[in-house]
C-alpha positions in Angstrom: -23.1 -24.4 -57.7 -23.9 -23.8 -61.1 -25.4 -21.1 -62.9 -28.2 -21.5 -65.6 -26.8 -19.0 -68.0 -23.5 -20.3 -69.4 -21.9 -16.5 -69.9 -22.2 -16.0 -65.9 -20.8 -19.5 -66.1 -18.1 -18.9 -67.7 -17.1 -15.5 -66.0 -16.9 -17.5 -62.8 -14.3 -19.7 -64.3 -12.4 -16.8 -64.6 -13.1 -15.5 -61.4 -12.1 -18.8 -59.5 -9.1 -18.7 -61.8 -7.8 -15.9 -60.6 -8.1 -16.9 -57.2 -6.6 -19.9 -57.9 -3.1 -17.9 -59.1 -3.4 -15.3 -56.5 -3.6 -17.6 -53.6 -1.4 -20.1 -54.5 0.5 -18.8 -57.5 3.3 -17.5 -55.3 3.6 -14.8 -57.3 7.3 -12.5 -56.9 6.9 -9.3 -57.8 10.3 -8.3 -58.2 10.3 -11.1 -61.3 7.2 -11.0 -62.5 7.3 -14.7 -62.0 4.3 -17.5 -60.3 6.6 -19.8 -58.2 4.3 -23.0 -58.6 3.7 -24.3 -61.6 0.6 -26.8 -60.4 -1.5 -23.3 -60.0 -0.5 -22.4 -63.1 -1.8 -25.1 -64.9 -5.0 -25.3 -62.8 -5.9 -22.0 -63.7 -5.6 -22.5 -67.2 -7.5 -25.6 -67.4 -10.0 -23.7 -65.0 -9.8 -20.3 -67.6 -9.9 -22.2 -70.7 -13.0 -24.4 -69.5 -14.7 -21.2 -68.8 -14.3 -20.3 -72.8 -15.8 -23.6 -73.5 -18.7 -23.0 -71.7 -19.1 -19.8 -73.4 -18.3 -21.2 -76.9 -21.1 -23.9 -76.4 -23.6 -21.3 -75.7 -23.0 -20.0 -79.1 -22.4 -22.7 -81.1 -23.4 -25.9 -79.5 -20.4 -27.9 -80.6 -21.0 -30.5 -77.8 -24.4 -30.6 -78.4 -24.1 -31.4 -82.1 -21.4 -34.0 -81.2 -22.0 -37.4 -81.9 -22.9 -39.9 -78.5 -20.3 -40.7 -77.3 -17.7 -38.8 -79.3 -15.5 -36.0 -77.7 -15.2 -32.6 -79.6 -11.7 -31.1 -79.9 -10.4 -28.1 -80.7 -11.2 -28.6 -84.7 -14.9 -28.9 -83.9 -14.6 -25.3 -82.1 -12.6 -24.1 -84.6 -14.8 -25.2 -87.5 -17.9 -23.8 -86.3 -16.8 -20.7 -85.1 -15.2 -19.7 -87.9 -17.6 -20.4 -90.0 -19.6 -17.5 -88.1 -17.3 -15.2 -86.6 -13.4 -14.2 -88.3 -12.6 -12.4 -85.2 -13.3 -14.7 -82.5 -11.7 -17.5 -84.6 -8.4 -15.7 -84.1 -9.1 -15.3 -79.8 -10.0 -18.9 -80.0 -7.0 -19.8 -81.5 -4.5 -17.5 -79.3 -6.7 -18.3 -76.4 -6.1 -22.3 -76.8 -2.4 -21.6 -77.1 -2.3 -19.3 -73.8 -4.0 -20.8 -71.4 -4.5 -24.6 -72.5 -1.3 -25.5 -73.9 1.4 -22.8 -72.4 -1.1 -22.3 -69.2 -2.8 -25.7 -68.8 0.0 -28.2 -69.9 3.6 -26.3 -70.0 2.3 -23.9 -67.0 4.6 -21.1 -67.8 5.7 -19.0 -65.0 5.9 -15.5 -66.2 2.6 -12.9 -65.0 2.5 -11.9 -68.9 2.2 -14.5 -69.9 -0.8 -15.7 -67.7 -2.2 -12.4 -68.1 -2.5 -13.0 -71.5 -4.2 -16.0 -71.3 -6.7 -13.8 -69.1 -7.1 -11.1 -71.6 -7.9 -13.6 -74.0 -10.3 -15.4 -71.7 -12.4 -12.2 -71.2 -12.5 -11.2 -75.2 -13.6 -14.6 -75.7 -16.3 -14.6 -73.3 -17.3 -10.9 -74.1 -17.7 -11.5 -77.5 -19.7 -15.1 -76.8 -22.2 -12.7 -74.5 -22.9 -10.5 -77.3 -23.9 -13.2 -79.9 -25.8 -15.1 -77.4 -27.9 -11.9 -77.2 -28.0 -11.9 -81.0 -29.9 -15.7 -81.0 
């Protein structure tokens, strides 16, 4: 079920992300390792979704996309950094944790994902505040 404001939207990516790793991640503690690397990956596709929801609250990249034409990274990073320094350099960390070590090499190590978390929430946060500034 989804939820009409896009910053609840995207903390509930998040939230089912984590589930996602903490049911099925197999996660050994005495490594610090997930076991399963499908989990992995689907919770970084899941997390990094979540910022995109966030990031089109903001800045409407899809929205301003032509029909028919899919946006990319780019796009994101164009318009946000034309607004906002500091979340230009979580997008860019944030798209290198979770969508491409996450989402498409889905590394094993806690830190790592953890990371990608960390990132998901500062991205998000930062989203909800200039949301509130439109």
């Amino acid at each position: 079920m989804e939820k009409k404001n896009p910053i609840d939207e995207a903390r509930r990516y998040v939230s089912n992300a984590k589930t996602i790793l903490r049911e099925h991640g197999g996660l050994d503690t005495t490594t610090g390792m997930y076991q399963d690397r499908k989990y992995i990956q689907m919770a970084g596709d899941t997390l990094w979704k979540g910022c995109l929801k966030a990031l089109d609250a903001v800045f409407k990249v899809k929205a301003n996309a032509k029909k028919n034409q899919r946006v990319d990274i780019e796009d994101y990073q164009q318009a946000v950094g034309k607004r906002d320094k500091k979340l230009l350099k979580f997008v860019n960390d944030g798209y290198k944790a979770m969508h491409l070590n996450m989402g498409y090499d889905g590394i094993y190590s806690k830190a790592g994902c953890d990371t990608g978390f960390e990132l998901a929430n500062a991205i998000i946060d930062r989203c909800a505040v200039l949301v509130r500034q439109m």
